[in-house]
C-alpha positions in Angstrom: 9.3 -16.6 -3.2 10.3 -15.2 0.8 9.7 -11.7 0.7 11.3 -11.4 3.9 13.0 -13.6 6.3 11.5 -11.4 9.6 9.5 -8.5 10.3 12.6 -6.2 10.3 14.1 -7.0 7.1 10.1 -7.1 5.5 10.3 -3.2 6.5 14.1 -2.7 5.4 15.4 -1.8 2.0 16.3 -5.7 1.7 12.7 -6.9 1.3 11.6 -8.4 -2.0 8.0 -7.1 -2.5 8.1 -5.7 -6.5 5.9 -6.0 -8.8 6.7 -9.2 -10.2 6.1 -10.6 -6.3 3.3 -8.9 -5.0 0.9 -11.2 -6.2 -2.9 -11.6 -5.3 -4.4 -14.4 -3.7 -4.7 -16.0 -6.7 -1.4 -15.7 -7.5 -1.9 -13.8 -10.3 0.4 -10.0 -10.9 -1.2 -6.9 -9.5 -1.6 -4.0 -12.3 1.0 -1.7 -11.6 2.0 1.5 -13.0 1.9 1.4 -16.8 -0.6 -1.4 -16.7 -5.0 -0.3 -16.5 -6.1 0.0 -14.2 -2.7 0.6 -12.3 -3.7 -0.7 -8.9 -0.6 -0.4 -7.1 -1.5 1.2 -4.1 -1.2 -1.4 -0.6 -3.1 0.1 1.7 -0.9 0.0 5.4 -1.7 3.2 7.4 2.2 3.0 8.1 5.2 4.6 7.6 8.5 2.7 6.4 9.7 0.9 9.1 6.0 -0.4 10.2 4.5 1.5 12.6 1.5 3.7 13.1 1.6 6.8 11.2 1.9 9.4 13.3 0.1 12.9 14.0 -4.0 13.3 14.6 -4.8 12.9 10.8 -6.5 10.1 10.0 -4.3 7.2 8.3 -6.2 4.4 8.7 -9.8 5.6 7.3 -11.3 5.3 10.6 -9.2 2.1 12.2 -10.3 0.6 8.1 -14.3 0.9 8.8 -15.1 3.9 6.5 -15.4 3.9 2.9 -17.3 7.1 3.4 -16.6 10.2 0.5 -14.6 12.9 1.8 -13.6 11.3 5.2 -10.8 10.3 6.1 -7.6 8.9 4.1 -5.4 6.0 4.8 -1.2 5.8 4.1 -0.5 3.3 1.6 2.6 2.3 -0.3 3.8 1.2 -3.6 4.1 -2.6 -4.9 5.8 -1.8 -8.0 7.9 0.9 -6.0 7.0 3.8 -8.9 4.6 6.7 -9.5 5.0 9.2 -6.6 6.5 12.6 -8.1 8.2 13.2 -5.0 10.5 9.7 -5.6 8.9 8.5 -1.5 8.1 4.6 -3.0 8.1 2.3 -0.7 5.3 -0.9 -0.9 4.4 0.6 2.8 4.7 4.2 2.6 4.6 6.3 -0.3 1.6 8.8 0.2 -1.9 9.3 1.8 -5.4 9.0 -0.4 -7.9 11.7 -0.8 -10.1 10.2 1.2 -11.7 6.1 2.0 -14.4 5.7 -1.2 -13.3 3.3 -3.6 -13.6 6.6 -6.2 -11.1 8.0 -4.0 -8.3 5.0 -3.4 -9.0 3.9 -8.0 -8.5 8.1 -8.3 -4.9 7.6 -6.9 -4.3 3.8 -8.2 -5.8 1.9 -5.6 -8.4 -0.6 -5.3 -8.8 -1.0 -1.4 -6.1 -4.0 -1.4 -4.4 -5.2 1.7 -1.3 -7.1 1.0 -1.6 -10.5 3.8 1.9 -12.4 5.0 2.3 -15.9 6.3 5.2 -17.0 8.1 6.5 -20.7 8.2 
């Protein structure tokens, strides 16, 4: 299935990246919210329309080198679009993590997973 037809409309309300899409690389679903682990955290270091996060704090958990306890944190977003309290659920913004170990992104439902596009 297209997800998006461009980059614009991938970070626009018209994308179609839900759970039932955002597969793995085997194809298979990603555990979402509900499912265990829930693992529905995309890591991006963006906010909604794609670009750098902004401000000194560290979004991308060292430009994506550390996995190091209590340093750092990096944006990530929502595949199943559910789960944060504050209803911000996007599948490239929705909140930071509490730091870069994998304890840290599982703690939040993560698993350190990058979501990869291909165009045609």
């Amino acid at each position: 299935m297209r997800i998006a037809a461009n980059v614009a409309e991938l970070h626009s309300d018209n994308n179609k990246i839900n759970k039932e899409t955002g597969l793995d690389e085997k194809g298979m679903a990603v555990k979402g919210r509900g499912d265990t682990p829930n693992q529905h955290d995309i890591i991006t270091g963006t906010q909604q329309d794609g670009t750098a996060a902004p401000g000194a704090n560290d979004a991308t958990c060292s430009n994506w080198t550390s996995s190091t306890d209590g340093q750092g944190s990096a944006v990530v977003g929502h595949h199943d679009l559910i789960g944060n309290p504050q209803g911000i659920n996007f599948w490239n913004y929705s909140h930071t993590t509490p730091g870069c170990a994998p304890a840290n992104l599982q703690r939040v439902g993560g698993a350190g997973l990058f979501y990869c596009f291909a165009a045609n």
